[in-house]
C-alpha positions in Angstrom: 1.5 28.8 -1.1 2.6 26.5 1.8 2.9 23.5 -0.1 4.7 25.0 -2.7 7.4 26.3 -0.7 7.5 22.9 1.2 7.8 21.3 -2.1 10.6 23.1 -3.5 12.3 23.0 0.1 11.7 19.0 -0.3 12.7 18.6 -3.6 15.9 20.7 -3.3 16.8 18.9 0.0 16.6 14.8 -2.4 18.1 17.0 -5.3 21.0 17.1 -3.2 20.9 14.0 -0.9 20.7 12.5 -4.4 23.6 13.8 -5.8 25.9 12.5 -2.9 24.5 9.2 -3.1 25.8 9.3 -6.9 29.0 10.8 -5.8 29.6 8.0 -3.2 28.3 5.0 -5.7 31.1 6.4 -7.9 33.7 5.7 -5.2 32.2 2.0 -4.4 31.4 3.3 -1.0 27.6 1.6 -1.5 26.5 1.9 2.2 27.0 5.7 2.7 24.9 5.9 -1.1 22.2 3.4 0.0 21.6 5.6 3.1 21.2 9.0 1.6 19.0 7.4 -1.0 16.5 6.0 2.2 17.0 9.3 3.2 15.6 10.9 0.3 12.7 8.4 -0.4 11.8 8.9 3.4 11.6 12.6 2.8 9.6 12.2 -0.4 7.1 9.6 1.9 7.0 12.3 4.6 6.2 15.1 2.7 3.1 13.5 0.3 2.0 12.1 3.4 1.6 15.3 4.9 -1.6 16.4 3.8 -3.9 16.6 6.9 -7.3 15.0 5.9 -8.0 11.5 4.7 -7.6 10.7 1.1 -11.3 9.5 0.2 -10.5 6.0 -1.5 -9.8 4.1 0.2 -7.6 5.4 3.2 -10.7 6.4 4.9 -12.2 3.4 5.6 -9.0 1.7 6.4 -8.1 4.6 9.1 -11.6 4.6 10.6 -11.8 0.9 11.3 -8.2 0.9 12.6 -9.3 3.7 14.9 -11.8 0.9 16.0 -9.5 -2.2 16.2 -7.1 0.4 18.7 -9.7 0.0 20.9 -10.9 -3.7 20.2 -7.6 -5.6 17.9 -9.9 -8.6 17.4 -13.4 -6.9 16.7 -13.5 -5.0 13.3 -16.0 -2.7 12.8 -16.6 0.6 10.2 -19.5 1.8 12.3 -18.4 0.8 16.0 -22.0 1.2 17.2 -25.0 1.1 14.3 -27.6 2.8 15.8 -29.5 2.6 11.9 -30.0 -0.3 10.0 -27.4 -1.2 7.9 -26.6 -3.9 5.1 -23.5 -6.3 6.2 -23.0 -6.7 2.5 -21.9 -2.7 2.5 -18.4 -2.5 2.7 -18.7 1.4 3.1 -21.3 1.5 5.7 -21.4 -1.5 7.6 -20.7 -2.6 11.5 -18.4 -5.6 11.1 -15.6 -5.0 8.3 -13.8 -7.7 7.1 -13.2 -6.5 3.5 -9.4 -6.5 4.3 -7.1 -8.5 6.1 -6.4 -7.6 9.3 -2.6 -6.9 10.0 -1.7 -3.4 7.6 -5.2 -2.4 9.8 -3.4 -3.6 13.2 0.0 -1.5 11.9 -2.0 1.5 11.6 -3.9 0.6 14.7 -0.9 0.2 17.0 0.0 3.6 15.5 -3.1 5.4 16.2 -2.7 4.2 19.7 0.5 4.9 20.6 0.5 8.5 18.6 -3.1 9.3 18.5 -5.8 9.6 16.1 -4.2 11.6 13.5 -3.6 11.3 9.9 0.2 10.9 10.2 -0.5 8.1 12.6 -2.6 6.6 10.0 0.6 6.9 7.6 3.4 5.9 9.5 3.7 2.7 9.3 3.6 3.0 5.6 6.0 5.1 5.5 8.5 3.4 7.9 7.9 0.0 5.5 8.2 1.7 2.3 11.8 3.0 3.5 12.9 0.0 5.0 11.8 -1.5 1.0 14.8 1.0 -0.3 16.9 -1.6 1.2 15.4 -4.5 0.3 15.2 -4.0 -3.1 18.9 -3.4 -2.6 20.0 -6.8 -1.2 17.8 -8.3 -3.3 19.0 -6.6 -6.4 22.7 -7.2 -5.4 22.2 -11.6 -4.8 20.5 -11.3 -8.3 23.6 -9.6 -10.2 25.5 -7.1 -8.0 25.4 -3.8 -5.7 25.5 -1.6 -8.6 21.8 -3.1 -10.0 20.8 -3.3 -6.4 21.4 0.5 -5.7 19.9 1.9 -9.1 16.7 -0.5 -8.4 16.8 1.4 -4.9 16.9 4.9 -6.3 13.9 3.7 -8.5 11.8 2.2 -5.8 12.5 5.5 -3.2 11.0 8.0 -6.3 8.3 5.6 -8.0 5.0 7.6 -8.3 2.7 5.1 -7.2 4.5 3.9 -3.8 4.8 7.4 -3.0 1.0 7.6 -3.7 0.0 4.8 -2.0 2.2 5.4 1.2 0.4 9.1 1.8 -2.6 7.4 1.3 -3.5 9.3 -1.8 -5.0 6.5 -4.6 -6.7 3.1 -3.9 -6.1 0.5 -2.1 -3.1 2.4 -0.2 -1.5 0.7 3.2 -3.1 -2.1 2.5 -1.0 -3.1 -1.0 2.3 -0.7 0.8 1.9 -3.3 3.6 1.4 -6.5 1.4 4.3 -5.4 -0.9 6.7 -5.3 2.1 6.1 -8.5 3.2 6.8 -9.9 -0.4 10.0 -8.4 -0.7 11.2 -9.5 3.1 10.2 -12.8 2.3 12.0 -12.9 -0.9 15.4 -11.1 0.9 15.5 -14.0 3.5 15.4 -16.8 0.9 18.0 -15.3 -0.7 20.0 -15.0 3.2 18.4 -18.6 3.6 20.7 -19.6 0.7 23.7 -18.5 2.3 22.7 -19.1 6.0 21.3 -22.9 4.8 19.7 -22.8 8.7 16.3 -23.7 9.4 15.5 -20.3 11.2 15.1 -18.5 7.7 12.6 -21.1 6.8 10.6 -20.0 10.0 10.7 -16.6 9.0 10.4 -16.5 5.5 7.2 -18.5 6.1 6.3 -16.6 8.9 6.5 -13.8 6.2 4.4 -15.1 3.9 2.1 -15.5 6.4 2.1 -12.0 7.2 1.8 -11.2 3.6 -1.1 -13.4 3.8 -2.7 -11.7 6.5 -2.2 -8.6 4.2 -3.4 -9.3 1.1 -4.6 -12.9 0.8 -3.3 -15.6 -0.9 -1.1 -13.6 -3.9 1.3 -14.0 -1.0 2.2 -17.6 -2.2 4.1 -16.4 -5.4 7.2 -15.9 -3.2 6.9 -20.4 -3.5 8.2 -20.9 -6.7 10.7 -17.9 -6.6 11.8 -19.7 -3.2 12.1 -22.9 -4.7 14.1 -21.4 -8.6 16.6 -19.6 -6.4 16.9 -23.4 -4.1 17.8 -25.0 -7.0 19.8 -22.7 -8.9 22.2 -22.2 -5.6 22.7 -26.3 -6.3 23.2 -26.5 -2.4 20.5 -28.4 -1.4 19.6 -32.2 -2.1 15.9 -32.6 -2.6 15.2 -34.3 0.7 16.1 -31.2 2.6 14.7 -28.5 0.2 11.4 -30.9 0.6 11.7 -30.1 4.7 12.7 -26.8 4.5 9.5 -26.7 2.2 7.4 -28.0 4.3 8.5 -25.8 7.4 7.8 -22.9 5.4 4.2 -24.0 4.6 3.6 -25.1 7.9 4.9 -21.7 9.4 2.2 -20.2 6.7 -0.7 -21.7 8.0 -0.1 -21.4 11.7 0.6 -17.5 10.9 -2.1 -16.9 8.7 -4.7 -19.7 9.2 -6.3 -18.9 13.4 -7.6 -15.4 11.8 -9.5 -17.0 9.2 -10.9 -19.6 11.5 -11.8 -16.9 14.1 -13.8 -14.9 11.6 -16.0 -17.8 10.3 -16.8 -18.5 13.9 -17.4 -15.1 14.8 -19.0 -13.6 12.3 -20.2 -16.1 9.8 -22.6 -14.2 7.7 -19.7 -11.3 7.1 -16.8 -13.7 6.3 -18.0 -15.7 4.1 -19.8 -12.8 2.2 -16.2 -11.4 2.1 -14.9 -14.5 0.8 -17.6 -15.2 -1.9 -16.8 -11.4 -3.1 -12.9 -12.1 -3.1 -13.4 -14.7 -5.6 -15.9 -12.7 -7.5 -13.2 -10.4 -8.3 -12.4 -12.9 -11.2 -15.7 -13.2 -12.3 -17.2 -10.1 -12.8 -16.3 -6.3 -12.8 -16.7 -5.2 -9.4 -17.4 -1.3 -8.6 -16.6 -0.4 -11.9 -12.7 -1.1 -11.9 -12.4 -3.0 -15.5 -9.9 -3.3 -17.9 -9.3 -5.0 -21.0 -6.9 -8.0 -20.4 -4.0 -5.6 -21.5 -4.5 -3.2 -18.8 -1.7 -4.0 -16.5 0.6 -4.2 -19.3 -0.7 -0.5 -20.5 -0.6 0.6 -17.0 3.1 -0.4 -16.7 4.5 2.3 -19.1 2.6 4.6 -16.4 3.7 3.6 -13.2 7.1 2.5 -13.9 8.3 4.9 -17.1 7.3 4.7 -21.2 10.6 2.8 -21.3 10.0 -0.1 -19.2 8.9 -2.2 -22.4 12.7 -2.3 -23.2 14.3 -4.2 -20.3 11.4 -6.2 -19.8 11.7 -7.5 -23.5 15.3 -7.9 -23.1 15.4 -9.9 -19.9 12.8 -12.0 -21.7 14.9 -12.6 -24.1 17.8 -12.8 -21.6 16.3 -15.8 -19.7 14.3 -17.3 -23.0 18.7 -17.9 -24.4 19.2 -19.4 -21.3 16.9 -20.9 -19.1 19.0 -23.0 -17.4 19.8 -19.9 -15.2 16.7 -20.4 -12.2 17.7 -17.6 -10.3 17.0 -14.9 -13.8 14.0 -17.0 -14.2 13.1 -16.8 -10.5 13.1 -12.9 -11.0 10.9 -13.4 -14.3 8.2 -15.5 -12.1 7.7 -12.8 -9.5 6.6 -10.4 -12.0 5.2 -12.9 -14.6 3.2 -14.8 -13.1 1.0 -12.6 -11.6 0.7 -10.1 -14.2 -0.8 -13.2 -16.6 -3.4 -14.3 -13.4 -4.2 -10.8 -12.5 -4.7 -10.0 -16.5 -7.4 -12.5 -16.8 -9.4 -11.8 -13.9 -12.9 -9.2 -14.6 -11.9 -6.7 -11.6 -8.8 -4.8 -12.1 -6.9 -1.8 -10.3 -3.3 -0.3 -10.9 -2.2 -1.3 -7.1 -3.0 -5.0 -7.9 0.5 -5.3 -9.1 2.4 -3.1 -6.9 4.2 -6.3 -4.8 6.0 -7.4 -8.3 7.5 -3.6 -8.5 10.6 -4.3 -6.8 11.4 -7.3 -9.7 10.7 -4.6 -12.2 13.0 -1.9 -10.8 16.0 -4.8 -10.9 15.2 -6.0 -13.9 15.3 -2.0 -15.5 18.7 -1.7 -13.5 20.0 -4.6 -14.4 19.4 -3.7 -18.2 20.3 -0.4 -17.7 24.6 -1.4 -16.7 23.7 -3.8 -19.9 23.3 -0.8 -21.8 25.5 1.4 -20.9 28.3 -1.7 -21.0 27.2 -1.7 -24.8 27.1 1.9 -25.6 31.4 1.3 -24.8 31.8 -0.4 -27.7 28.9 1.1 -30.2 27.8 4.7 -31.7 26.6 7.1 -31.8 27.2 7.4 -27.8 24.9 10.4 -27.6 22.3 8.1 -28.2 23.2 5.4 -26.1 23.6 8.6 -23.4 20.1 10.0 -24.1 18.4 6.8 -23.2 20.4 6.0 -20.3 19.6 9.4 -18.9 15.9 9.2 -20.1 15.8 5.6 -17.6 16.6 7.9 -15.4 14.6 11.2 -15.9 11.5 9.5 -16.4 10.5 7.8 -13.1 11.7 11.4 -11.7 9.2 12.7 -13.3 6.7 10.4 -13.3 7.2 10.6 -9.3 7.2 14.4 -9.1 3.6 14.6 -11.2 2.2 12.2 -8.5 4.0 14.4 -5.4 2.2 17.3 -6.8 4.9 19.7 -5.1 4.4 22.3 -7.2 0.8 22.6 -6.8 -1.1 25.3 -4.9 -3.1 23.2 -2.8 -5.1 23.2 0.6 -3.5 20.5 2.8 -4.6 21.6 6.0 -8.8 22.0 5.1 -11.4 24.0 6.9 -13.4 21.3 7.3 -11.0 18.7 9.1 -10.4 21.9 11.3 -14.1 22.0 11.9 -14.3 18.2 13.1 -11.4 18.7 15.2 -12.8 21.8 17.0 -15.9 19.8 17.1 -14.7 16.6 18.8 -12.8 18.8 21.8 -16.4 19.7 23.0 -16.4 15.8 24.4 -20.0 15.2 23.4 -21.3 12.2 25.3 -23.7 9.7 23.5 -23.4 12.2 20.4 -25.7 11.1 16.9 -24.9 14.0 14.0 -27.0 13.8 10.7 -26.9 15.3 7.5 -23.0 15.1 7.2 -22.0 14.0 3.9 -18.6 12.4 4.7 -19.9 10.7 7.8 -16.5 8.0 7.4 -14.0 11.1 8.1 -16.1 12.8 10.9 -16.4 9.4 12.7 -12.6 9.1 12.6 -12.2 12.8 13.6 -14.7 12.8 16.5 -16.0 9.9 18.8 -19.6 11.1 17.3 -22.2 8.5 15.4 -22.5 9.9 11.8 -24.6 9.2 8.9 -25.3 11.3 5.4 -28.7 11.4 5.8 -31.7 12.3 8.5 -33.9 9.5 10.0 -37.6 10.0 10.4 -38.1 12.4 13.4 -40.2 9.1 14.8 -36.7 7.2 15.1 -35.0 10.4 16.3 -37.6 10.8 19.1 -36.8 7.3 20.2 -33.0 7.8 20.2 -33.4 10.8 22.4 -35.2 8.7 24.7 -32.2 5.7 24.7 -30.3 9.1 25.7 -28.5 9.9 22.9 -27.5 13.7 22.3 -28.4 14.5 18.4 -26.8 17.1 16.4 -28.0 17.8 12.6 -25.8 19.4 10.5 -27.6 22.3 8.2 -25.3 23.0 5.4 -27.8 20.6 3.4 -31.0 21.2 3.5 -33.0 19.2 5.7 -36.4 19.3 7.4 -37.2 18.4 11.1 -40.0 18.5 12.8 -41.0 21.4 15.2 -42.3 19.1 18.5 -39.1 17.4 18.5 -37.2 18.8 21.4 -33.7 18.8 22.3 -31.5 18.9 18.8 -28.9 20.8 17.9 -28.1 22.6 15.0 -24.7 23.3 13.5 -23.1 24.1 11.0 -19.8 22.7 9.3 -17.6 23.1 6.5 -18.8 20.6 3.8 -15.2 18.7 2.7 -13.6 19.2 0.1 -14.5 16.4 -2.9 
């Protein structure tokens, strides 16, 4: 019953901030609109983020091994200290983790450190990028046509389903594409302020940027290039010998940013990296975990994440850039969302996230189209139906956002069994080992305990209480130990929720 009241309380509260944001767009004051509409994607953030126990894919893993890197930044591990034998090719159950890059898990890190280990810690950085997007997408949308497109593409980035999901943590590959997509869209805002600032310092940090973006989600990162360069040559400021040095600072700034981690890791742990790096490229190979698609899923999945009616504008700004493509900068918009969406089509693996850093092109591109249409529906009838798709560009990524807030929904957010772990962890067990715990990522995050699903033979037990560790077995699944071993405790915990 909490979360429903909390939901309606939330909902009412952007109902509202949402309606002054229109009523101050409508008197051209943009800066008062674009802050209540931060406000209210910051409250949507806060409140889906709220639910306190990790999400199960993939947030877990990515909050367990940032609760390690806390304590060691340049030493990733899942299991800190592997007391059972392990496979290194096991990204769910290994000792050194390098199945992600490193900086979304040193965000949440820094977090966890400076606010403790808690799940909101885990979150916050997502949530803090995510609203600082609002306003990127804004400038961005305004240098490609104007603060009208800019602050609808805004309204539809702060409700979009899937960014909401992803920054609480809720679906797949969550910080980790929230933290990539961030980096994207700064680097695209500062080549747009590099065209107007023409100084060398943008260079630095758009590539420092990239970089960043890099050492978020690999090398995807480098589509912000050719947008770079189309919005260069469209500003017809620039003579080629100084977009080629600017250029070049921007790559250089790249590598020095992104390149010293991947260098470290080979060093250090050889065997891990490149195992990482063989499965990267395997991606496009073969169907990894599962997570296929035919080579229309992305454009299928579109109509989901971003409204049934995204087909329209997309088709139209086609068209718009196909009758003239002499305009860079439209076609510069087109690339960021093309291009990947034809690369990431062809490859084997595929998830819904795998696209999310092209979002904020889509949200201008469905603004843009929308002032279009309602420009036209001046001039043309029957107006109500020119009215009834405007509102529906609208209404639909409302409620395509409230279906993935899931305010309305009885639902447990604060479970028995995260209580347990927490309750369990204040007893400050030294040297602590506890079996037969069937989400053994979560309790190792909620407690400084050693965890695994499973019992060992009492042989390997016996030896482990001799190296002086303190075993506890858990017996909500049933388990058999034998009698002569001496000195384990039972308990018994709430099995978590699936």
């Amino acid at each position: 019953m909490e979360n429903i009241i909390f939901g309606i309380i939330t909902i009412a509260l952007c109902t509202l901030t949402y309606f002054y944001a229109w009523r101050y767009y409508k008197e051209d004051k943009f800066d008062i609109a674009l802050l209540l509409i931060m406000l209210s994607g910051f409250l949507l953030y806060c409140y889906s983020a709220s639910d306190f126990f990790l999400h199960v894919w993939d947030e877990r893993y990515h909050a367990l091994v940032a609760k390690n890197l806390s304590k060691h930044p340049f030493y990733p591990t899942l299991y800190d200290n592997p007391i059972l034998s392990y496979d290194y090719r096991m990204w769910v159950g290994n000792h050194i983790w390098l199945h992600k890059q490193p900086l979304p898990l040193w965000l949440m890190a820094g977090s966890l450190k400076i606010f403790g280990v808690n799940e909101i810690a885990v979150r916050l950085p997502s949530i803090l990028l995510s609203t600082i997007g609002i306003v990127l997408t804004f400038k961005i949308g305004t240098y490609f046509f104007d603060k009208r497109v800019g602050l609808f593409a805004a309204f539809l980035f702060s409700v979009n389903g899937l960014i909401i999901e992803l920054t609480a943590g809720r679906v797949a590959t969550d910080h980790i594409d929230i933290t990539f997509m961030f980096f994207i869209l700064l680097a695209v805002f500062l080549s747009t302020q590099f065209i107007k600032r023409r100084s060398i310092l943008f260079s630095l940090l758009i590539g420092a940027s990239i970089g960043a973006a890099v050492l978020s989600k690999w090398l995807t990162a480098l589509i912000v290039l050719p947008v770079w360069l189309l919005i260069v040559l469209d500003s017809k400021s620039f003579n080629i010998k100084i977009i080629i040095t600017h250029f070049a600072v921007i790559i250089i700034t790249i590598v020095i940013v992104a390149l010293p981690w991947q260098i470290y890791i080979f060093k250090e742990f050889p065997l891990e990296a490149a195992y990482e790096s063989s499965f990267n490229l395997r991606h496009f190979t073969e169907i990894i975990e599962e997570r296929s698609g035919s080579i229309f899923y992305f454009i299928d999945r579109i109509r989901i994440n971003y409204g049934d009616l995204i087909y329209i504008p997309i088709i139209w700004f086609f068209w718009k850039v196909f009758i003239r493509p002499g305009n860079l900068k439209q076609l510069a918009l087109l690339t960021w969302f093309l291009v990947p969406l034809v690369i990431f089509s062809m490859a084997k693996t595929k998830m819904q996230a795998y696209l999310l850093f092209t979002a904020p092109a889509l949200f201008i591109v469905t603004s843009a189209f929308l002032f279009e249409w309602l420009k036209y529906r001046q001039t043309h009838k029957p107006k109500w139906l020119y009215n009834l798709i405007a509102v529906l560009f609208i209404i639909l990524p409302i409620r395509y956002g409230i279906e993935r807030m899931k305010p309305f929904e009885k639902r447990d957010r604060n479970p028995q069994w995260v209580i347990d772990l927490k309750a369990l962890n204040k007893q400050n067990i030294q040297n602590g080992v506890l079996f037969n715990y069937e989400n053994p990522i979560e309790a190792m995050f909620y407690t400084d305990l050693i965890v695994y699903s499973d019992i060992p033979s009492s042989e390997k037990m016996e030896q482990l209480i001799n190296d002086g560790y303190r075993i506890i077995i858990n017996d909500t699944v049933k388990f058999e130990v034998q009698e002569h071993l001496k000195g384990i405790e039972i308990i018994s915990l709430t099995p978590a929720n699936k």
